[in-house]
C-alpha positions as CSV (number, residue, x, y, z in Angstrom):
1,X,-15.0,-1.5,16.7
2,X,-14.2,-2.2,13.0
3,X,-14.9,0.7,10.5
4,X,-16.5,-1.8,8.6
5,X,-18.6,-3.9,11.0
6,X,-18.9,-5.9,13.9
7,X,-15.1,-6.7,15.2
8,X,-13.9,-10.4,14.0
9,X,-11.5,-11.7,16.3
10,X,-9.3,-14.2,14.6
11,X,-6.8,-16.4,16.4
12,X,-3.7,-18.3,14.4
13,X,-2.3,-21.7,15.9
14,X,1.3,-22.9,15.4
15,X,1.4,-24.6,11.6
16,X,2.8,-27.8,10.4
17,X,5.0,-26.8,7.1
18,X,3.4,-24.5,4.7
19,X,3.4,-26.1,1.0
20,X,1.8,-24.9,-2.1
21,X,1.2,-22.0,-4.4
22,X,0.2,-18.9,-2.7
23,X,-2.0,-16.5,-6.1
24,X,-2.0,-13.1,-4.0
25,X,-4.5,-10.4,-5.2
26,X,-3.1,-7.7,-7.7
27,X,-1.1,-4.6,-6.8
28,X,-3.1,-2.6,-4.7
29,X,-1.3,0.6,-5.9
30,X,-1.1,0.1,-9.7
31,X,-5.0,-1.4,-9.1
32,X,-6.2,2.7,-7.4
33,X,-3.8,4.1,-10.6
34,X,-5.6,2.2,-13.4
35,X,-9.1,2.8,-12.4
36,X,-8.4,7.2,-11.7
37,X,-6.1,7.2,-15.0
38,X,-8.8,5.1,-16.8
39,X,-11.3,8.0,-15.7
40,X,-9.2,10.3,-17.1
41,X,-8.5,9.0,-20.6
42,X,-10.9,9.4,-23.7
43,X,-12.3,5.7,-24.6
44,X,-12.2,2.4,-23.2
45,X,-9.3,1.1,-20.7
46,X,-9.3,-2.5,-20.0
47,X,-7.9,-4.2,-16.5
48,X,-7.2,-7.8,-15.9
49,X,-6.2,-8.8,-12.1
50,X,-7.4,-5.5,-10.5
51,X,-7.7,-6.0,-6.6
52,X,-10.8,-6.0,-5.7
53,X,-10.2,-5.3,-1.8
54,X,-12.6,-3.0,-0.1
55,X,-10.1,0.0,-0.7
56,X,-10.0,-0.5,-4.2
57,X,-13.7,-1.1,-4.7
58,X,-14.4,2.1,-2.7
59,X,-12.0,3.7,-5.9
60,X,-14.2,2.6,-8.5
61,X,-17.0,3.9,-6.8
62,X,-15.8,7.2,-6.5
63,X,-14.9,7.4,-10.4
64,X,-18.6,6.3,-11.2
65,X,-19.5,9.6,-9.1
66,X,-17.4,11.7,-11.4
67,X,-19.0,10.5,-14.2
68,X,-17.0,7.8,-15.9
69,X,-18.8,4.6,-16.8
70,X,-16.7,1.6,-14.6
71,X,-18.1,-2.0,-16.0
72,X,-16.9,-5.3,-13.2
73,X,-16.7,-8.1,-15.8
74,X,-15.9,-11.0,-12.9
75,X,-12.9,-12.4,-12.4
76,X,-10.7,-9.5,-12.1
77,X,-12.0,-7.9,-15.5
78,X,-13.1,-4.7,-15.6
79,X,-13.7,-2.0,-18.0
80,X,-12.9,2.2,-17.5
81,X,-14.7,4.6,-19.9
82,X,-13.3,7.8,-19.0
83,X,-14.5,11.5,-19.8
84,X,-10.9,13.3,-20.1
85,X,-8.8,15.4,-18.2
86,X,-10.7,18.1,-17.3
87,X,-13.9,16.3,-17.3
88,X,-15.1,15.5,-13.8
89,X,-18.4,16.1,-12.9
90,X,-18.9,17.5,-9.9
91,X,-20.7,14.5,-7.6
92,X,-24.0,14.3,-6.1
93,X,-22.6,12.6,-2.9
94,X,-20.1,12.7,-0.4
95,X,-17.0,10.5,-1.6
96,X,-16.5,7.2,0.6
97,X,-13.3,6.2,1.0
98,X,-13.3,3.9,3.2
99,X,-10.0,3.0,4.7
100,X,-8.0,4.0,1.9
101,X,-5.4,6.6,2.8
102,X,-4.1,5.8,-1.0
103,X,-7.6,6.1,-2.8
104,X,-8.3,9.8,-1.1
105,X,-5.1,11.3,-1.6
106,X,-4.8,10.0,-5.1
107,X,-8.3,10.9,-6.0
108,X,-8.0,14.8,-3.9
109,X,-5.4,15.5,-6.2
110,X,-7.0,14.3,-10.0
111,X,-9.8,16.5,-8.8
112,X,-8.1,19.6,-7.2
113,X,-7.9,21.1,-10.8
114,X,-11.2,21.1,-11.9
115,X,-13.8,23.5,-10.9
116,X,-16.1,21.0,-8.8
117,X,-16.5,21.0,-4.8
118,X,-16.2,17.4,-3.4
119,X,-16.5,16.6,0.1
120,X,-14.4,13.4,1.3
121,X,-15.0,11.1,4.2
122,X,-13.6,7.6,5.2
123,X,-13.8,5.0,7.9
124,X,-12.8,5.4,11.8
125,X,-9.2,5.1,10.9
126,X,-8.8,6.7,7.5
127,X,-10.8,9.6,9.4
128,X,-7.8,10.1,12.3
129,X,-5.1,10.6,9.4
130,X,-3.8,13.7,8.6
131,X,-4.5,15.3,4.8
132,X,-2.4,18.6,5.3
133,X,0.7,16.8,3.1
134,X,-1.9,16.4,0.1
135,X,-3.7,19.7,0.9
136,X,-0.9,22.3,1.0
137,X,0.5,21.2,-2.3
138,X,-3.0,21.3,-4.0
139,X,-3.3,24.8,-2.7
140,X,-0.5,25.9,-4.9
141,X,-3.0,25.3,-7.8
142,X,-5.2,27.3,-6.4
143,X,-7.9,24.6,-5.1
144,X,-9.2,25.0,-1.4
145,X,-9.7,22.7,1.3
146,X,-11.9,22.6,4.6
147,X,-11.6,19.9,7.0
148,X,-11.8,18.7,10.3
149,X,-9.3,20.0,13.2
150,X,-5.4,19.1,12.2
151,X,-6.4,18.8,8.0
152,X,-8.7,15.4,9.0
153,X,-11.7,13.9,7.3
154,X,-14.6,14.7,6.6
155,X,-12.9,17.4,4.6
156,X,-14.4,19.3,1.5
157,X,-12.3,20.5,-1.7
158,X,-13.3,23.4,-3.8
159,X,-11.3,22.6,-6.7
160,X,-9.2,25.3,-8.5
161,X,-11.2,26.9,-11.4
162,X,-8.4,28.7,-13.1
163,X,-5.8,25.9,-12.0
164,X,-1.6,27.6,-12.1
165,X,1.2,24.7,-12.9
166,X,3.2,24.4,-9.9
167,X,6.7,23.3,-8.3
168,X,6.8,21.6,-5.9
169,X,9.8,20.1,-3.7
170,X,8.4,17.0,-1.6
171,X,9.3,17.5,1.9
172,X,9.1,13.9,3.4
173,X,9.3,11.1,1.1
174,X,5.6,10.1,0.0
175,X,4.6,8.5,-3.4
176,X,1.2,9.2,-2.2
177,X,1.9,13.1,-2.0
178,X,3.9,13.0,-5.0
179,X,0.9,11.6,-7.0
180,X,-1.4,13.6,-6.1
181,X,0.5,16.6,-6.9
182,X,1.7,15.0,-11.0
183,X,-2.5,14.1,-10.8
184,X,-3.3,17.7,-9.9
185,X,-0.9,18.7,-12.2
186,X,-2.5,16.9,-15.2
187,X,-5.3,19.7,-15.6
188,X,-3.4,22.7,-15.1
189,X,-1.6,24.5,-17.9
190,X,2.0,24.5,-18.7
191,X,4.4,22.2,-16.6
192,X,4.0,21.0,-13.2
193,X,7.7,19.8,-11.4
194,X,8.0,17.7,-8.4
195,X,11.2,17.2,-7.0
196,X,11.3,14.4,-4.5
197,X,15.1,14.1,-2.4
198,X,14.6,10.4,-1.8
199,X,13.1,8.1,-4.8
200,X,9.8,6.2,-3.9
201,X,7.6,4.2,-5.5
202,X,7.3,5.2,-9.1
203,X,3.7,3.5,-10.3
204,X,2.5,6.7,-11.5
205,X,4.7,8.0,-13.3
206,X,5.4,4.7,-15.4
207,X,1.2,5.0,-15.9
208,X,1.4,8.5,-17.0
209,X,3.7,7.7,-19.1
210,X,1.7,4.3,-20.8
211,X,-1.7,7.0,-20.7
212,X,0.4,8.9,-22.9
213,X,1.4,12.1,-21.2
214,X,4.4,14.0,-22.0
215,X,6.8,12.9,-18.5
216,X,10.1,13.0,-18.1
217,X,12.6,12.1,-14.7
218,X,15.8,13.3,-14.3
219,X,18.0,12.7,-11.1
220,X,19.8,16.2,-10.1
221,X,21.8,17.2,-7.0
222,X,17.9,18.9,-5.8
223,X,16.9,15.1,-5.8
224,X,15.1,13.1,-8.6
225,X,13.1,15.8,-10.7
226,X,9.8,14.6,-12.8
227,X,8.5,17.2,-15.2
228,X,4.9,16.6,-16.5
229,X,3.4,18.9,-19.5
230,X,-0.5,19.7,-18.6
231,X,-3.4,19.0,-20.4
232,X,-2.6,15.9,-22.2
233,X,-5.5,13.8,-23.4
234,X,-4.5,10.7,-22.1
235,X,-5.1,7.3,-24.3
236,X,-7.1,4.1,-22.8
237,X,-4.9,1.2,-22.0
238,X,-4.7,-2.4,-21.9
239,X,-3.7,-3.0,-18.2
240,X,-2.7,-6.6,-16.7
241,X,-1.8,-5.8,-12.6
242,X,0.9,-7.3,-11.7
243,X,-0.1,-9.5,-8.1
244,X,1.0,-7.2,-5.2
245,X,4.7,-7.1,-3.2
246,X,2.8,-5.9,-0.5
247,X,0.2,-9.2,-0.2
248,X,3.2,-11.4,-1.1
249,X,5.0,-10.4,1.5
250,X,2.4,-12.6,4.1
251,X,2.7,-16.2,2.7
252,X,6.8,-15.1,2.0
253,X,7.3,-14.6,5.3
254,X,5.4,-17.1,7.1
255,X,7.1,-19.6,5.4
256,X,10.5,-17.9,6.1
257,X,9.7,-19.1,9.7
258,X,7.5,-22.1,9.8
259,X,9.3,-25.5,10.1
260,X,9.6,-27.6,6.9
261,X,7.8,-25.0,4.3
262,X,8.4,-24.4,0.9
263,X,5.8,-21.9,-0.9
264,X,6.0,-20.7,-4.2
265,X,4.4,-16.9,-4.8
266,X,4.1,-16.1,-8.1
267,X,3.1,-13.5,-10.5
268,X,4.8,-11.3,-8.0
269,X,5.5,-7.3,-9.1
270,X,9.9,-6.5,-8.4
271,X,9.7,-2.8,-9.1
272,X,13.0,-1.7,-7.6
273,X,10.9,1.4,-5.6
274,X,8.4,-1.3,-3.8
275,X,10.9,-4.9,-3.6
276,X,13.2,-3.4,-0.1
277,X,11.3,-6.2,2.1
278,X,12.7,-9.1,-0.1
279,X,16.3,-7.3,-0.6
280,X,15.8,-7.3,3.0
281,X,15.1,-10.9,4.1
282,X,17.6,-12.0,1.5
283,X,20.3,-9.8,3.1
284,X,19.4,-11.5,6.7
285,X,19.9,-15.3,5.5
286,X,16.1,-16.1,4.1
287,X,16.2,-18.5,1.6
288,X,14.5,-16.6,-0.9
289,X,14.7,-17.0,-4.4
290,X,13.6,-15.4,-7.8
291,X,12.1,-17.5,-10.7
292,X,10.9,-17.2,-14.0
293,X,11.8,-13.1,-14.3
294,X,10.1,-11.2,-16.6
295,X,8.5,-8.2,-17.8
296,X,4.9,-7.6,-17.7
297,X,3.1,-4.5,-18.6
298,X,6.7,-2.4,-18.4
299,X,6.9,-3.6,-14.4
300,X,9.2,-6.4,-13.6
301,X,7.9,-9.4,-12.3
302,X,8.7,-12.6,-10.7
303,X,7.9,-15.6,-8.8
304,X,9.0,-16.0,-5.4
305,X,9.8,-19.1,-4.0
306,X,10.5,-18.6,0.0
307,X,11.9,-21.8,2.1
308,X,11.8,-22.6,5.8
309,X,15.2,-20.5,7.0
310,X,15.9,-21.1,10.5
311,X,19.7,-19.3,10.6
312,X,18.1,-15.9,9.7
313,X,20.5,-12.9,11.5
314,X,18.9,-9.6,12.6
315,X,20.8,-6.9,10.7
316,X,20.6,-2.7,10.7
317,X,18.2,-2.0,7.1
318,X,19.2,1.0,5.5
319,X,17.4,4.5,6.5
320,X,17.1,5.2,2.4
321,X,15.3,1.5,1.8
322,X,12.3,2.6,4.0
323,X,10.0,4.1,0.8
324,X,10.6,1.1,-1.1
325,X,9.4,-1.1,1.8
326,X,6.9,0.9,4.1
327,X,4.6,-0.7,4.2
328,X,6.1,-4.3,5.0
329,X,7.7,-3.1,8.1
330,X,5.3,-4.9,10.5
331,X,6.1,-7.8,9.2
332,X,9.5,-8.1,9.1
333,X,9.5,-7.0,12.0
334,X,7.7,-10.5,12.8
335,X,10.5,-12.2,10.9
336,X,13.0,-10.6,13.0
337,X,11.2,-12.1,16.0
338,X,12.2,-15.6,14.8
339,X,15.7,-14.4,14.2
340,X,18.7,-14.1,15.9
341,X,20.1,-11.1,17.6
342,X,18.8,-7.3,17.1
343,X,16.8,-6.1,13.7
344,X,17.2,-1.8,13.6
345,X,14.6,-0.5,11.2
346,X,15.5,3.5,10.9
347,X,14.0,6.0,8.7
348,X,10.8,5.1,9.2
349,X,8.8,8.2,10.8
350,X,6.1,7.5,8.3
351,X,4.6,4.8,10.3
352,X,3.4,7.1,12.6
353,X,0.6,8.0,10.6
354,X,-0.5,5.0,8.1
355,X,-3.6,3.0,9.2
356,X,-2.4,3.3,12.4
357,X,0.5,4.3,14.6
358,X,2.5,1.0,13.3
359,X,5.2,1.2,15.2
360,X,3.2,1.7,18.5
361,X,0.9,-0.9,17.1
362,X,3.6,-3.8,16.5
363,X,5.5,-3.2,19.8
364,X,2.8,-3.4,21.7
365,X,2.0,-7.1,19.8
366,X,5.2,-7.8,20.2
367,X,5.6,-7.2,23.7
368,X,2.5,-9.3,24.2
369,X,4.0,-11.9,22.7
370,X,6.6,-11.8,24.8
371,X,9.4,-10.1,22.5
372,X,11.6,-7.3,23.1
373,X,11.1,-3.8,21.3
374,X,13.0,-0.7,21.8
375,X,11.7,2.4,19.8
376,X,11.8,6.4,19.0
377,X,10.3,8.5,16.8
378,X,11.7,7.2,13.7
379,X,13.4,3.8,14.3
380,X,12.3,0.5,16.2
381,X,14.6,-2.6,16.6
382,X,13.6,-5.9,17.3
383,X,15.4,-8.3,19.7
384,X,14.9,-11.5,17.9
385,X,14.7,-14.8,19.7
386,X,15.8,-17.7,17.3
387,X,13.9,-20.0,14.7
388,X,11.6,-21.3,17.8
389,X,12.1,-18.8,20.6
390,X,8.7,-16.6,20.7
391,X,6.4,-17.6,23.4
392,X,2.9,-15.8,21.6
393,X,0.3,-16.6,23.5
394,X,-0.6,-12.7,23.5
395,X,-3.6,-10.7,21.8
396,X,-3.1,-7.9,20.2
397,X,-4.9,-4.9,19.2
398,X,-5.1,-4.5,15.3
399,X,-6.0,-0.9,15.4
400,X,-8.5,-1.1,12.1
401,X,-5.3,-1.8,10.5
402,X,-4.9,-4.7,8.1
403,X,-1.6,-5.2,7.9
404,X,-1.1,-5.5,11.5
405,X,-3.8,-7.7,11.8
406,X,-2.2,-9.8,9.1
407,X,0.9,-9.5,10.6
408,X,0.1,-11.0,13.8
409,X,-1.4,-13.7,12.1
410,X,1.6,-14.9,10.7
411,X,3.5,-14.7,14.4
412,X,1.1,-17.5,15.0
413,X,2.0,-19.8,12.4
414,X,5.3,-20.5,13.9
415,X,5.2,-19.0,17.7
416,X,5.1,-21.6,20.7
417,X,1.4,-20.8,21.7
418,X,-1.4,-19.1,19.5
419,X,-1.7,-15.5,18.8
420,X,-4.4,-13.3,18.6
421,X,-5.7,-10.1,16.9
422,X,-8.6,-8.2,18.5
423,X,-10.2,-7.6,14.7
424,X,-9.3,-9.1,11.3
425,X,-11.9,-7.3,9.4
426,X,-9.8,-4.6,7.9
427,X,-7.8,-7.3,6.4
428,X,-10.3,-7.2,3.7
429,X,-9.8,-3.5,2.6
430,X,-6.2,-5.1,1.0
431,X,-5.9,-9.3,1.1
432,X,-10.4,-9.8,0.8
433,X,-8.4,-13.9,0.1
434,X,-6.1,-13.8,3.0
435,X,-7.6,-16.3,4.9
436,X,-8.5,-19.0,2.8
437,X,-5.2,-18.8,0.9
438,X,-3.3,-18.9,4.2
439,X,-5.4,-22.1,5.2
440,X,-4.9,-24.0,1.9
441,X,-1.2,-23.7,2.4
442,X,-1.7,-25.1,5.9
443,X,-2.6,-22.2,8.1
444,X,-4.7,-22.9,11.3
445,X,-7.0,-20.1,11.9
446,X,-10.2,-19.8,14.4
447,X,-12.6,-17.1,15.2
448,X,-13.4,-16.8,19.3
């Protein structure tokens, strides 16, 4: 069953070449960011190209329930009046959160320091995945949590009334973790340190930073250390999202290996701590180019034209790239399918425990599809089998999980016979355009 419905199976049929312009939705991280720091400001924030995917959506919701006034203008647009640091009300409802491992973590720790009790629940996934990383740290500030058996949803927060700064060393690299402790941090007194050993995504505190609190980073031999001085009062913004990496990362690689294709993506957000997927596909023979680079909003940005690139090689991708590119591993791993010889992905224990197991999730697909997979606890590698050498003809189980779904979606564009996913629906909580976009470039997609 979907968490948000009746299952939609969804089958993609080998494509002709993929031409066009592929608009992908906005940043789905710097989308959750804009709508909590918008909450927390004093005054009016203002967002162009927010993402308005399920898991996003479910975001604004919850910062209506704390008492900030969140306007949907169409189009994107939308309007954040918040009520301060400090000035969450306490809800009259349980917080949804849908499928959103981002949006609950996030959102745990901008309330942690306030002295309300919220109670947090999500879909079937989002309710399997383990909290305790975002609940031990929030516990050093003095807030308490109650949950489910092994720190799972539904889980209720008493937030901390007389809040302490803390320091805190990150002990697996998360940006989700780290957020929610520099969130938490933002309503306790005096300075709260987080030292993270390996460098990931960074979104927060470049917001923090535009919102106006006092942040600084500073890269030691304890790891990168980010200092944040409490109880700021944050200033309203002017916020254009960049389009997301993440989203891009569909049409990019389906043209990588469909025959003949030439799609243009652009719009597209480069921050160094989320671009490892494109680094990647570059480094294993992708005809991949960047266009038109710019700066937008502080982020770097470009557009990405991907070509048709038959002589792609499998290569070993570094251990430390994983945080810039977690969440793209299932679909490289597709690309490295369509490759040839053996793709290692390493360092990459935190697929374990995203939307789904992903690594169990994509070799099973894999396998069904009639490629090879070895795996461990923290690497998978990928047997690729040339530009036209996967038989698909599999369906595969998308485990609520959109990227997988999407994923497998792609396979089909370019394997010798269709592939199938047991449930697109969660593809909506991320890419709500994913479909249609995909067909107008020359997708062929049925429901059975």
């Amino acid at each position: 069953m979907s968490g948000h419905g009746t299952p939609i199976p969804m089958t993609s049929h080998r494509a002709d070449a993929l031409t066009g312009v592929a608009e992908v939705p906005g940043d789905k991280s710097i989308s959750h960011r804009s709508l909590i720091l918008g909450a927390m400001a004093v005054g009016e924030t203002k967002i162009s190209g927010l993402l308005e995917g399920e898991d996003v959506l479910d975001t604004a919701k919850a910062m209506q329930a704390f008492g900030a006034e969140v306007l949907n203008h169409g189009g994107g647009n939308w309007s954040v009046f918040g009520v301060g640091v400090g000035g969450f009300a306490e809800p009259d409802n349980v917080i949804d959160c849908g499928n959103s491992g981002t949006g609950v973590r996030l959102i745990m720790g901008t309330m942690a320091t306030s002295p309300i009790t919220v109670t947090f629940t999500g879909d079937a996934s989002l309710n399997k995945r383990p909290m305790a990383r975002v609940t031990d740290p929030l516990a050093l500030f003095g807030a308490q949590a109650v949950g489910r058996s092994g720190g799972r949803l539904p889980m209720t927060i008493v937030g901390a009334a007389d809040p302490v700064p803390v320091r805190y060393v990150v002990p697996v690299p998360s940006a989700q973790v780290k957020s929610a402790v520099l969130l938490a941090g933002l309503n306790a007194p005096g300075q709260t340190v987080v030292i993270e050993q390996e460098a990931t995504r960074d979104h927060t505190e470049r917001m923090l930073e535009g919102f106006g609190a006092e942040i600084s980073t500073e890269e030691t031999d304890e790891g990168r250390v980010i200092t944040l001085a409490g109880r700021p009062e944050l200033k309203p913004q002017v916020i254009a999202v960049p389009r997301d990496p993440s989203s891009a990362a569909f049409p990019v690689c389906a043209a990588l290996i469909t025959p003949g294709s030439d799609v243009l993506v652009p719009g597209i957000g480069l921050n160094p701590t989320r671009a490892g997927l494109f680094t990647t596909l570059r480094e294993m023979g992708a005809d991949l180019t960047y266009e038109n680079e710019r700066i937008e909003g502080g982020e770097p940005v470009a557009d990405l034209r991907a070509k048709y690139s038959p002589d792609m090689k499998g290569i070993e991708v570094p251990p430390e790239r994983a945080a810039s590119m977690i969440d793209e591993y299932p679909v490289l791993s597709v690309v490295a399918s369509f490759a040839t010889g053996e793709t290692m992905m390493a360092g990459v224990k935190e697929l374990r425990v995203k939307e789904s197991d992903r690594i169990d999730a994509m070799a099973r697909g894999l396998r069904a599809n009639g490629v090879a997979v070895r795996e461990g606890e923290d690497w998978w590698a990928v047997t690729g089998l040339g530009p036209d050498g996967v038989p698909g003809g599999g369906t595969c189980e998308s485990f609520l999980d959109h990227r997988i779904a999407m994923s497998f979606m792609v396979m089909g564009m370019a394997a010798q016979k269709p592939v199938s996913v047991d449930d697109g629906g969660p593809i909506a909580t991320s890419f709500p355009i994913f479909e249609p976009l995909m067909t107008a470039l020359g997708a062929k997609f049925t429901h059975e």
